[in-house]
Backbone and ligand atoms as CSV (ligand in chain L), in Angstrom:
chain,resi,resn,atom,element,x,y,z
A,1,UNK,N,N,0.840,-1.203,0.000
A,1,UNK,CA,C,0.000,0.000,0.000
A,1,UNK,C,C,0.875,1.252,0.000
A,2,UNK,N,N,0.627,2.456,-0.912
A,2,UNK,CA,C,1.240,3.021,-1.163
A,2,UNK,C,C,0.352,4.265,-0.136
A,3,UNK,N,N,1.773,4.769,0.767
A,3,UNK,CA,C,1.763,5.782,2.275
A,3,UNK,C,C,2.741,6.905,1.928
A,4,UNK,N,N,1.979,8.374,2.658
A,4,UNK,CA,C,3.044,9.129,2.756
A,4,UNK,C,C,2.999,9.952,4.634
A,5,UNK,N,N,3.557,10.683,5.235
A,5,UNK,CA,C,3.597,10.775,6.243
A,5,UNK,C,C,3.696,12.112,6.051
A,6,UNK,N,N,3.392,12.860,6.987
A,6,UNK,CA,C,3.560,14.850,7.163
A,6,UNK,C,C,3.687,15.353,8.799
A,7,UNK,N,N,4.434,15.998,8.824
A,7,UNK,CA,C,4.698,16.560,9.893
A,7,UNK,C,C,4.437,18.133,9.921
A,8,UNK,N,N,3.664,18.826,10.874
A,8,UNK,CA,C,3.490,20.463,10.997
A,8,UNK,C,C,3.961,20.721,12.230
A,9,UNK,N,N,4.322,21.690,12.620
A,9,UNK,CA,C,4.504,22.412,13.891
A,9,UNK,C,C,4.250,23.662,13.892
A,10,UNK,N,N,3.733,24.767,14.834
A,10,UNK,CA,C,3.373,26.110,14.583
A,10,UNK,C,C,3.602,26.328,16.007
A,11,UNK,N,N,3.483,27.640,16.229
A,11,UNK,CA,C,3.594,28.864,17.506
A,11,UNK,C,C,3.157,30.021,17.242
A,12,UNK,N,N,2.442,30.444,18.243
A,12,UNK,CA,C,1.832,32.138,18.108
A,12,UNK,C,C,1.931,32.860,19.458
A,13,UNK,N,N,2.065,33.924,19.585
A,13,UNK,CA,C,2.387,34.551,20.889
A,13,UNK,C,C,0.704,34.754,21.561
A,14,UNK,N,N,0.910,34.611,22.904
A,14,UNK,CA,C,-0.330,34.638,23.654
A,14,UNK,C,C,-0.590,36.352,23.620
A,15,UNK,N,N,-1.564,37.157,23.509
A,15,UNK,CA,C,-1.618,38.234,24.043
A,15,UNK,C,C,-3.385,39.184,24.192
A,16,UNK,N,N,-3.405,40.193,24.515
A,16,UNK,CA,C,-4.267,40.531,25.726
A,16,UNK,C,C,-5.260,40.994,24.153
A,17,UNK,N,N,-6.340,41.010,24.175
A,17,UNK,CA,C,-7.416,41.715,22.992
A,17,UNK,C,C,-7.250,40.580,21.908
A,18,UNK,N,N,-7.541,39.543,22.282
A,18,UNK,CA,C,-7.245,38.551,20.463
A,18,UNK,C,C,-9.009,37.137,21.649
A,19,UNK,N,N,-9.372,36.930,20.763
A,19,UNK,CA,C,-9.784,35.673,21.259
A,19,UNK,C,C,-9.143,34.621,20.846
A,20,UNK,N,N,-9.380,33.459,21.884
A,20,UNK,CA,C,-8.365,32.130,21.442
A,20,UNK,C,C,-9.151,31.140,21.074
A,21,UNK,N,N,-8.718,30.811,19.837
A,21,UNK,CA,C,-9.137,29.982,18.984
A,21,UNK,C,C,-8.414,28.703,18.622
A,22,UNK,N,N,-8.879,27.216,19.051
A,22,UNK,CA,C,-7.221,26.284,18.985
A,22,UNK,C,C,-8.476,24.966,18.547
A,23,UNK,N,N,-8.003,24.133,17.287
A,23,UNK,CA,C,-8.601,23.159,16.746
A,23,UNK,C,C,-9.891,23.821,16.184
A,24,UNK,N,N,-9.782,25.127,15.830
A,24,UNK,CA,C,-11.597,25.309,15.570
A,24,UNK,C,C,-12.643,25.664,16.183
A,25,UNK,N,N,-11.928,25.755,17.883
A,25,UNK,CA,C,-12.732,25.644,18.817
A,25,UNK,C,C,-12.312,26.863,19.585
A,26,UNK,N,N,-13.674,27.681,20.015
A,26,UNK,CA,C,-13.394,29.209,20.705
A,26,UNK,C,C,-12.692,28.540,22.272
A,27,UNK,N,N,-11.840,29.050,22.807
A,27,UNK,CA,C,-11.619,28.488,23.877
A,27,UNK,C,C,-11.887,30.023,25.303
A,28,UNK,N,N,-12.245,29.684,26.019
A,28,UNK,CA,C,-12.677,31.128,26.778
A,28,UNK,C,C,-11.317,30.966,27.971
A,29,UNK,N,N,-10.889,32.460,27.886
A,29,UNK,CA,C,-9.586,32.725,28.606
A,29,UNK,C,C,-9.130,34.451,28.194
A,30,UNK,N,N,-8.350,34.775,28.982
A,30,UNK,CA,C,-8.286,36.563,28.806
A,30,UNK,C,C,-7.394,36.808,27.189
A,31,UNK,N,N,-7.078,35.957,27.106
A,31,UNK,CA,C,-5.543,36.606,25.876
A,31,UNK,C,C,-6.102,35.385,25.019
A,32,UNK,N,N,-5.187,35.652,24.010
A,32,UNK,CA,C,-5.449,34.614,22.619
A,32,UNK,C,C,-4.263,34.953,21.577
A,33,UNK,N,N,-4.217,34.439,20.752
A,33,UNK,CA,C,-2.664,34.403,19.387
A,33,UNK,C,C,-2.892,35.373,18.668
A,34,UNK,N,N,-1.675,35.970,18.814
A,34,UNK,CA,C,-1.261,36.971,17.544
A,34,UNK,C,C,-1.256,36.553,16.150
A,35,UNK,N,N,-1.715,36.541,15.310
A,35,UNK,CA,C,-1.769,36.701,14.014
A,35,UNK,C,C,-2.151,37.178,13.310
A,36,UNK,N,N,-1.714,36.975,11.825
A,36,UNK,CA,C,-2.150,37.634,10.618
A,36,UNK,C,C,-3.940,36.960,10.539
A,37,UNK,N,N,-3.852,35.842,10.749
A,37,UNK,CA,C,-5.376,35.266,10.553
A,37,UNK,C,C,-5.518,35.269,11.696
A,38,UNK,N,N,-6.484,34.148,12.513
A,38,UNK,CA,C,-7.455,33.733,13.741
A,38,UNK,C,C,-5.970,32.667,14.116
A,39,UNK,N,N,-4.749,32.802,13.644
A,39,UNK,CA,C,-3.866,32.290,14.583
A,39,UNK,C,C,-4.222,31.056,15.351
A,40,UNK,N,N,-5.141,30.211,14.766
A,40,UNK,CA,C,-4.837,28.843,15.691
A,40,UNK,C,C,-4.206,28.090,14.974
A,41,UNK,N,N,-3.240,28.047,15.870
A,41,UNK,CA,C,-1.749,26.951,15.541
A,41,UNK,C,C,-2.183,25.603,15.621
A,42,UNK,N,N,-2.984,24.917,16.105
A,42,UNK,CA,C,-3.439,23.565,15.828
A,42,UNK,C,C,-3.682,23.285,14.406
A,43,UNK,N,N,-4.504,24.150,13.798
A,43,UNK,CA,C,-5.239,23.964,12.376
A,43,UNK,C,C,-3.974,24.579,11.271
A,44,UNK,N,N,-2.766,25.183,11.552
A,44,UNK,CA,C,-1.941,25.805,11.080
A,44,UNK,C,C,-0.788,24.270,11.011
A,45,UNK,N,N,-0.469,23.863,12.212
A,45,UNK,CA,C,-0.235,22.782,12.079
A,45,UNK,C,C,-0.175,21.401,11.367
A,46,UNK,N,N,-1.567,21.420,11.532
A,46,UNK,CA,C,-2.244,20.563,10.947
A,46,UNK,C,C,-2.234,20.598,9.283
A,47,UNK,N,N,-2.485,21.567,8.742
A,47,UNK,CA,C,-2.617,22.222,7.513
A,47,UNK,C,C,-0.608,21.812,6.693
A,48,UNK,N,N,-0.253,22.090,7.556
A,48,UNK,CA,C,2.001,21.857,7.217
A,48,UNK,C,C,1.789,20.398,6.731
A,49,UNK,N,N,1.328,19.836,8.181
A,49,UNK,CA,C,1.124,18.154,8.138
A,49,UNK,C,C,0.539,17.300,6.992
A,50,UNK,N,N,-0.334,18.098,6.818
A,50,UNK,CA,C,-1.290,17.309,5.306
A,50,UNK,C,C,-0.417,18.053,4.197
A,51,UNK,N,N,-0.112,18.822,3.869
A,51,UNK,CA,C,0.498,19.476,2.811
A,51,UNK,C,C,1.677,18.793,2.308
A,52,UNK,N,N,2.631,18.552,3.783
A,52,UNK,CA,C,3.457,18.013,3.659
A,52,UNK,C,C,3.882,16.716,3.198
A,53,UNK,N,N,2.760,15.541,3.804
A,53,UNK,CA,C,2.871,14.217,3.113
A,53,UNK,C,C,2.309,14.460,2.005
A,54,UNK,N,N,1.182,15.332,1.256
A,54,UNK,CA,C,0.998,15.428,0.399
A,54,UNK,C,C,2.485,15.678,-0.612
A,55,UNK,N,N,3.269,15.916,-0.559
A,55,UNK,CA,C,4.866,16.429,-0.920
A,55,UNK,C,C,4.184,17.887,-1.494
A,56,UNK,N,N,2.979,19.196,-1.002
A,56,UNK,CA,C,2.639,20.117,-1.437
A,56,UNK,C,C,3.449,21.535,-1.230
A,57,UNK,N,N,3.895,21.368,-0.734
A,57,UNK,CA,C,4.938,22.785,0.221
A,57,UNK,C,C,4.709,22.910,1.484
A,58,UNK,N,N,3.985,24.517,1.684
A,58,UNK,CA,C,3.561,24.627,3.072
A,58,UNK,C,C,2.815,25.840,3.238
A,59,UNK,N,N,2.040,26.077,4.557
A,59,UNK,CA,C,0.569,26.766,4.891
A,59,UNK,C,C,1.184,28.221,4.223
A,60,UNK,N,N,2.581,28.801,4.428
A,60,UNK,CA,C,2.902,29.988,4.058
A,60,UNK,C,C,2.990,30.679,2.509
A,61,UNK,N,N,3.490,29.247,1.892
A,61,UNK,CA,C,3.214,29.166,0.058
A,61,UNK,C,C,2.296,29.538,-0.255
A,62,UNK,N,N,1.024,28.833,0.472
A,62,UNK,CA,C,-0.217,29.081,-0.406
A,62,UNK,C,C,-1.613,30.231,-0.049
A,63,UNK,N,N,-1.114,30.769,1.124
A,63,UNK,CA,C,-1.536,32.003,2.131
A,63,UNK,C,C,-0.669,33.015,2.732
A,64,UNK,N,N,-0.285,33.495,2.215
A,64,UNK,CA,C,1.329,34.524,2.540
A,64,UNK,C,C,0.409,34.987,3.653
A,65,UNK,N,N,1.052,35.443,4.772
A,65,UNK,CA,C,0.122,36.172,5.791
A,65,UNK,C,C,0.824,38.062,5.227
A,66,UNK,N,N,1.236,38.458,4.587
A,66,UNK,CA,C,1.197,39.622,3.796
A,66,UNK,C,C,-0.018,39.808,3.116
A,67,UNK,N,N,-0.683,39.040,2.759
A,67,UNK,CA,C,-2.067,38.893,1.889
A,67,UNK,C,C,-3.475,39.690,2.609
A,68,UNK,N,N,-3.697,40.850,2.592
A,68,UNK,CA,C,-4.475,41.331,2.829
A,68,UNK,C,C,-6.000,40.186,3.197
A,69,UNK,N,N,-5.948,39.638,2.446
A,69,UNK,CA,C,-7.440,38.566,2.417
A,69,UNK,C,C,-7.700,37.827,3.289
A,70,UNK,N,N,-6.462,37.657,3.859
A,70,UNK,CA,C,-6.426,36.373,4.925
A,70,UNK,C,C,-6.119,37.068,6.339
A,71,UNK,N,N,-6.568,38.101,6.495
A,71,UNK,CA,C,-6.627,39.135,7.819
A,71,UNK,C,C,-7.336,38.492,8.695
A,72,UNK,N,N,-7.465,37.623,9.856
A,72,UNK,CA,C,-8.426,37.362,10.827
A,72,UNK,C,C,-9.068,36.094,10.059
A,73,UNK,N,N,-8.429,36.023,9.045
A,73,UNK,CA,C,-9.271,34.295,8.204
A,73,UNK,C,C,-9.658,33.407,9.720
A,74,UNK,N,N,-10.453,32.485,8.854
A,74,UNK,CA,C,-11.218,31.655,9.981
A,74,UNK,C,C,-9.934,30.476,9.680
A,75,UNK,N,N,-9.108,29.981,10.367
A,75,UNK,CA,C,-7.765,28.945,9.916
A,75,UNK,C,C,-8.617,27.544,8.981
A,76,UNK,N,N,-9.815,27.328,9.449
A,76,UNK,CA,C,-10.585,26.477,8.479
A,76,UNK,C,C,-10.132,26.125,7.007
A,77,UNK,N,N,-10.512,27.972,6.731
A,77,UNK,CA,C,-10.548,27.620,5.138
A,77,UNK,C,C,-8.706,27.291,4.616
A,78,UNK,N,N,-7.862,27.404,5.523
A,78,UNK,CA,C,-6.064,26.789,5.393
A,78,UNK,C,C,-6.634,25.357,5.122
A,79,UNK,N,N,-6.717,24.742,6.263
A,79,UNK,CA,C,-7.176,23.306,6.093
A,79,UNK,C,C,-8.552,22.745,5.443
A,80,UNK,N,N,-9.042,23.326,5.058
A,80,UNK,CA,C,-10.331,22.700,4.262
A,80,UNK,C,C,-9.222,22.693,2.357
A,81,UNK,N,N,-8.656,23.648,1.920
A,81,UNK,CA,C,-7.800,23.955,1.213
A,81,UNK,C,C,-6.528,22.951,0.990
A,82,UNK,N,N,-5.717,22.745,1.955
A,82,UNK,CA,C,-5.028,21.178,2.079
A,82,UNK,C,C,-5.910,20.157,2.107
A,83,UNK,N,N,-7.158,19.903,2.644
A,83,UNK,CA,C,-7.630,18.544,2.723
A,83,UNK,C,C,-8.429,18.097,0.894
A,84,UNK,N,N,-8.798,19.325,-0.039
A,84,UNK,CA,C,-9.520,19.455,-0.900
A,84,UNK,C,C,-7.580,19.267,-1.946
A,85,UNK,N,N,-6.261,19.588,-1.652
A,85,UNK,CA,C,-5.429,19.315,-2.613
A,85,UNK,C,C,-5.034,17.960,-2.097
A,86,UNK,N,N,-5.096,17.264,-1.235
A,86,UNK,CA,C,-4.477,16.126,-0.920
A,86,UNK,C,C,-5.273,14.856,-1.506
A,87,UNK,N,N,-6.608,15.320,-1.650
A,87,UNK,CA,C,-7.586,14.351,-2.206
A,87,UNK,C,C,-7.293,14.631,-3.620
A,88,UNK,N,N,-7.390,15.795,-4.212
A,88,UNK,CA,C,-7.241,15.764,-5.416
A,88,UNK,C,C,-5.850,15.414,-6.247
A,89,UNK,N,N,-5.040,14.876,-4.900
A,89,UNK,CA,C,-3.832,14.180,-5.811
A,89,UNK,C,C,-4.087,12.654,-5.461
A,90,UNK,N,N,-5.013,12.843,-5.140
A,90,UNK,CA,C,-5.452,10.696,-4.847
A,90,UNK,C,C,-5.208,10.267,-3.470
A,91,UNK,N,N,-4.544,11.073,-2.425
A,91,UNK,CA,C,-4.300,10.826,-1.206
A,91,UNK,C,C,-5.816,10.446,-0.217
A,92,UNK,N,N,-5.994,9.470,0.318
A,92,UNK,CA,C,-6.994,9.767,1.855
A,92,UNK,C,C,-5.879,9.927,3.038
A,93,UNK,N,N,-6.775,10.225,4.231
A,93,UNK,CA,C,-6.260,10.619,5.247
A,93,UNK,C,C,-6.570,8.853,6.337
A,94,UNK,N,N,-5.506,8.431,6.866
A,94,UNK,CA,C,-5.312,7.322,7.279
A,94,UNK,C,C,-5.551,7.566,9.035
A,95,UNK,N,N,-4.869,8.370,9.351
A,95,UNK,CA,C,-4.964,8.989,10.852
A,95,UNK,C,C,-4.092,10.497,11.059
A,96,UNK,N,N,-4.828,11.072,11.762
A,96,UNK,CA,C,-3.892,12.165,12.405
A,96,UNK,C,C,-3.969,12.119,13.719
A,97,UNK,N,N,-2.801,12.514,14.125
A,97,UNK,CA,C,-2.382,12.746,15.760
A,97,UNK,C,C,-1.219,14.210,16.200
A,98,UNK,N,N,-2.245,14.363,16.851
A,98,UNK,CA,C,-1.258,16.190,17.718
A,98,UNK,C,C,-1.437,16.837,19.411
A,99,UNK,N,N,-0.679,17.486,19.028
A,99,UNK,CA,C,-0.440,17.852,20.457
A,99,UNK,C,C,-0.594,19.011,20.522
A,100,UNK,N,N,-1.175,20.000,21.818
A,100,UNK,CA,C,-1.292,21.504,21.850
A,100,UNK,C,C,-0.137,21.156,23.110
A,101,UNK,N,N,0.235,22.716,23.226
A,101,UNK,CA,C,1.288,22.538,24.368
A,101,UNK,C,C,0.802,24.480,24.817
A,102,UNK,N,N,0.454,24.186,25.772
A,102,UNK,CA,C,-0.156,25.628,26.634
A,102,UNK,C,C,0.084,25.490,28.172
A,103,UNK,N,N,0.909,26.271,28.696
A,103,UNK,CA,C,0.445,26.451,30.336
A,103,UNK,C,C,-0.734,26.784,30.638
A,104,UNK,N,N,-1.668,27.968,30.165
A,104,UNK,CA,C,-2.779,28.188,30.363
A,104,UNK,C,C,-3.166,28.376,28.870
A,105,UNK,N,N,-4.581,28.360,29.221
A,105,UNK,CA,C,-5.816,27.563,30.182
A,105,UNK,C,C,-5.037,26.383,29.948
A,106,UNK,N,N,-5.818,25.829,30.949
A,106,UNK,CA,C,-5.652,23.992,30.628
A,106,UNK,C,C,-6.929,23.526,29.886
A,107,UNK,N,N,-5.901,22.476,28.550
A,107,UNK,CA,C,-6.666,22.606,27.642
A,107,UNK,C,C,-7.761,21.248,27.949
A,108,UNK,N,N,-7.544,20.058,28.604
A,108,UNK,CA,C,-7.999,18.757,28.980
A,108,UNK,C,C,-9.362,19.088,28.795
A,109,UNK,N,N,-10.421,20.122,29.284
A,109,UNK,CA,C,-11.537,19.917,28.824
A,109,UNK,C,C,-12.590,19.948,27.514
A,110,UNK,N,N,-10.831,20.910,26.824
A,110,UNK,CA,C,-11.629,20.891,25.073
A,110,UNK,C,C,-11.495,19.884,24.812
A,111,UNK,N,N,-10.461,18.729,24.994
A,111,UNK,CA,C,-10.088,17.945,23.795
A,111,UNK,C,C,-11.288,17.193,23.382
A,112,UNK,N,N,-12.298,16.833,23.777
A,112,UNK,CA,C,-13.365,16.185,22.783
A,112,UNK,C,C,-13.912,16.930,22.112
A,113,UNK,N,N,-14.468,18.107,21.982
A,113,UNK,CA,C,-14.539,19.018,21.130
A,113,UNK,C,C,-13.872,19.142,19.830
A,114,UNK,N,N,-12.333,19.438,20.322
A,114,UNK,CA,C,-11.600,20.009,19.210
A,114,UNK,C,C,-11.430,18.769,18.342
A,115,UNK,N,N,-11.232,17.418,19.006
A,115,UNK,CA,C,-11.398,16.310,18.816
A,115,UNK,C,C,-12.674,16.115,17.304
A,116,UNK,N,N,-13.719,16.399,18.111
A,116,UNK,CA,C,-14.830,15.881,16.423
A,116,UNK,C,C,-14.786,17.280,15.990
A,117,UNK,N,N,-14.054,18.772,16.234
A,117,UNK,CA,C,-14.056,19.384,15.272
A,117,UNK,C,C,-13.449,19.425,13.938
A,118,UNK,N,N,-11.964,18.465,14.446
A,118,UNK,CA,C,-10.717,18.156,13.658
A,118,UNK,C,C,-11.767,17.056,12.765
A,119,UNK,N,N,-12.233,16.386,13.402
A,119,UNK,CA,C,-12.654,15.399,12.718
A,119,UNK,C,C,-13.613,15.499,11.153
A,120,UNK,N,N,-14.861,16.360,11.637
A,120,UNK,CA,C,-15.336,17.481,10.617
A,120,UNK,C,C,-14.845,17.835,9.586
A,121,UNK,N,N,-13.659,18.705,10.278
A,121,UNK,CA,C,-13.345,19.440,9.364
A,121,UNK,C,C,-12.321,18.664,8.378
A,122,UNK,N,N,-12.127,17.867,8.853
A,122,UNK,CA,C,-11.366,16.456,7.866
A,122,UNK,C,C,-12.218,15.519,7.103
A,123,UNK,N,N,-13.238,15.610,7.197
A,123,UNK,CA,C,-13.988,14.579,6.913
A,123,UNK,C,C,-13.391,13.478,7.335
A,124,UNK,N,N,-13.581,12.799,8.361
A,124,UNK,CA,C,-13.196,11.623,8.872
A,124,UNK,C,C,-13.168,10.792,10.000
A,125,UNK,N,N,-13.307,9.789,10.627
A,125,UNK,CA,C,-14.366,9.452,11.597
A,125,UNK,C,C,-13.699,10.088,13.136
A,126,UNK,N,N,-14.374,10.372,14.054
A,126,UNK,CA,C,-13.358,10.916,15.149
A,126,UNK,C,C,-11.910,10.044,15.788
A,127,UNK,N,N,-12.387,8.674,15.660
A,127,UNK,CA,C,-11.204,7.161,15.579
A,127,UNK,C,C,-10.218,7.488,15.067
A,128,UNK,N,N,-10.257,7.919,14.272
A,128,UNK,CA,C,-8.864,8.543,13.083
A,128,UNK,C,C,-8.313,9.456,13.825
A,129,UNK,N,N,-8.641,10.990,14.843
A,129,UNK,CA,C,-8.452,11.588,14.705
A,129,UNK,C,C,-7.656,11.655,16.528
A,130,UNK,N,N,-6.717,12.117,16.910
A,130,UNK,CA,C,-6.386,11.921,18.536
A,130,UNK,C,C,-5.657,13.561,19.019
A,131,UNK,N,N,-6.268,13.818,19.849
A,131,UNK,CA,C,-6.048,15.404,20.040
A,131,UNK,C,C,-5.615,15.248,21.752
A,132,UNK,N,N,-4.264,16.058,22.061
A,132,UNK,CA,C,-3.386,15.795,22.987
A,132,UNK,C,C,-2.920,17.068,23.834
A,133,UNK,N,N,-2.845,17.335,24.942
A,133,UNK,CA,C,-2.659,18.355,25.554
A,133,UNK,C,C,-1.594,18.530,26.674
A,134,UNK,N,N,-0.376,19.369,26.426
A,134,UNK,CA,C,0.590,19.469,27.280
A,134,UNK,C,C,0.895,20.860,27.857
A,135,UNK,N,N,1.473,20.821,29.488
A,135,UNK,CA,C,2.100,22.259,29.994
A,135,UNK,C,C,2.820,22.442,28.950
A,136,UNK,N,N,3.705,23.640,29.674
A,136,UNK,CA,C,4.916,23.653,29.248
A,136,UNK,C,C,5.708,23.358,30.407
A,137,UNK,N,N,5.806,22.759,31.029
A,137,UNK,CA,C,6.598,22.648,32.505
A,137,UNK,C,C,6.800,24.038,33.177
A,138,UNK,N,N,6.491,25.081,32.410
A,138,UNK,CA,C,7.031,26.289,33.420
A,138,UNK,C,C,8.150,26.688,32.697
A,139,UNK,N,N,8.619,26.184,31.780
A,139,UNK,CA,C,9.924,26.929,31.238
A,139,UNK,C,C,9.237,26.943,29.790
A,140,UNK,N,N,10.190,27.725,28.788
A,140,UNK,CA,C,10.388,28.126,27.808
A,140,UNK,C,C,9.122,28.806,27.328
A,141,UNK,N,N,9.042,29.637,26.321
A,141,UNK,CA,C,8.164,30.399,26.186
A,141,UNK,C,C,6.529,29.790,26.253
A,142,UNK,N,N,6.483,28.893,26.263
A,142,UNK,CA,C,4.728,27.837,26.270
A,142,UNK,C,C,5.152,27.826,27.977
A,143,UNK,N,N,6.344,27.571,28.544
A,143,UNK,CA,C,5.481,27.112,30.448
A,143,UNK,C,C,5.913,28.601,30.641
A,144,UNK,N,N,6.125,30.102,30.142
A,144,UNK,CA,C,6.060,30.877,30.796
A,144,UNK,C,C,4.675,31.783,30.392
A,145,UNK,N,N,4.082,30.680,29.750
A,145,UNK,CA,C,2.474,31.710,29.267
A,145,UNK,C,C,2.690,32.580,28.244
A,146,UNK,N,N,3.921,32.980,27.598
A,146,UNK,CA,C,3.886,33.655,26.273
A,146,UNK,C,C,3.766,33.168,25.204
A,147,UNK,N,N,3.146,31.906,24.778
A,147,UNK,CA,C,2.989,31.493,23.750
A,147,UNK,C,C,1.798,30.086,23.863
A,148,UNK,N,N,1.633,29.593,22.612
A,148,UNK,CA,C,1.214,28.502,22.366
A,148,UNK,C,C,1.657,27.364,21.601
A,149,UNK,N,N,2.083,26.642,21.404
A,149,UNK,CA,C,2.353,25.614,19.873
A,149,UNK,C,C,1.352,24.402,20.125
A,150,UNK,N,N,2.205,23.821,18.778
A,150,UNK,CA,C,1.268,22.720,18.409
A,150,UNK,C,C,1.675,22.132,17.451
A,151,UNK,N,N,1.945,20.884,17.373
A,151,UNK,CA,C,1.679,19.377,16.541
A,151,UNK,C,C,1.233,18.928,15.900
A,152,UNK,N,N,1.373,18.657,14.621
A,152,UNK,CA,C,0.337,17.671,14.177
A,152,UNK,C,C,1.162,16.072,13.314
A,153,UNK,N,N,0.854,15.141,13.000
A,153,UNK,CA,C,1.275,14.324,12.292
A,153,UNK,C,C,0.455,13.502,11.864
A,154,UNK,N,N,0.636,13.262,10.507
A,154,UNK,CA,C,-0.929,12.748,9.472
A,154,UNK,C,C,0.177,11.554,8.686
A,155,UNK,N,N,-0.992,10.589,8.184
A,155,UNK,CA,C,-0.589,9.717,7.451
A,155,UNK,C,C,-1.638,9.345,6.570
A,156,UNK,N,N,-1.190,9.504,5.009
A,156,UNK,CA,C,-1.862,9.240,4.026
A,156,UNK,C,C,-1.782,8.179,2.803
A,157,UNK,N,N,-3.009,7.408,3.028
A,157,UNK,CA,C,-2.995,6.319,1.909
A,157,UNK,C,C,-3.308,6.734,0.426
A,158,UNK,N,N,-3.141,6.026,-0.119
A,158,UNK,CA,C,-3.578,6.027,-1.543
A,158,UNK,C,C,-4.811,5.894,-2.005
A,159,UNK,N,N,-5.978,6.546,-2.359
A,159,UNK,CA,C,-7.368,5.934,-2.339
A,159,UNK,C,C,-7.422,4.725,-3.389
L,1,MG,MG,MG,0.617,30.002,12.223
């Protein structure tokens, strides 16, 4: 069976006037990610990950955040966009698995949420899909609360 594998990683700075938005999912807390779009690094992630086993480039190629258009974008239409080129090169999606990494909030009560949101927005059963949540221990910019990242890793069959 013919497989390819993708790896994403992303980071956005935490800060005060943004809402936080992570897998799709509004998360309620004082601060939220800086970005050019709605800055959730899960779906930014995620988006590298599929692109990537796709052998497509990456989220920045095909959405410059210079791009006026993509101001406050909903990160959706990134990944609805990878999941619509990965199919159209014959790829399905086999499983994905990721990790958020936040000191605050603690994320443990979204993950079923973000869980069948990923899923959704993938078209694909929530089984497929495993959504993971870490401190930062207190050090480096995620355990000192200035930031967020995130994980993703996808594996794609051949339809
Ligand atoms: Mg990003």
């Amino acid at each position: 069976m013919e497989m390819r594998i993708g790896l994403g990683h992303d980071v956005h700075r935490l800060v005060a006037g943004r809402s936080l938005i992570l897998g799709g999912v509004p998360i309620e807390y004082d601060r939220g990610l800086l970005g050019h779009s709605d800055a959730d690094v899960l779906l930014h992630a995620l988006t590298d990950a599929l692109l990537g086993a796709g052998g497509l480039g990456d989220i920045g190629e095909r959405f410059p955040n210079t791009e006026p258009r993509w101001a406050d974008a909903d990160s959706a239409l990134f990944l609805n966009d990878a999941v619509s080129a990965i199919h159209k090169a014959g790829w399905n999606i086999a499983n994905i698995d990721c990790t958020l990494f936040a000191e605050r909030p603690r994320l443990t009560p979204y993950k079923p949420a973000i869980r069948q949101r990923l899923a959704e927005l993938l078209e694909i059963d929530e089984n497929l899909v495993n959504v993971k949540a870490k401190s930062g221990e207190q050090v480096g910019p995620v355990g000192r609360e200035e930031a967020i990242s995130a994980d993703a890793i996808v594996l794609l069959v051949r339809d």
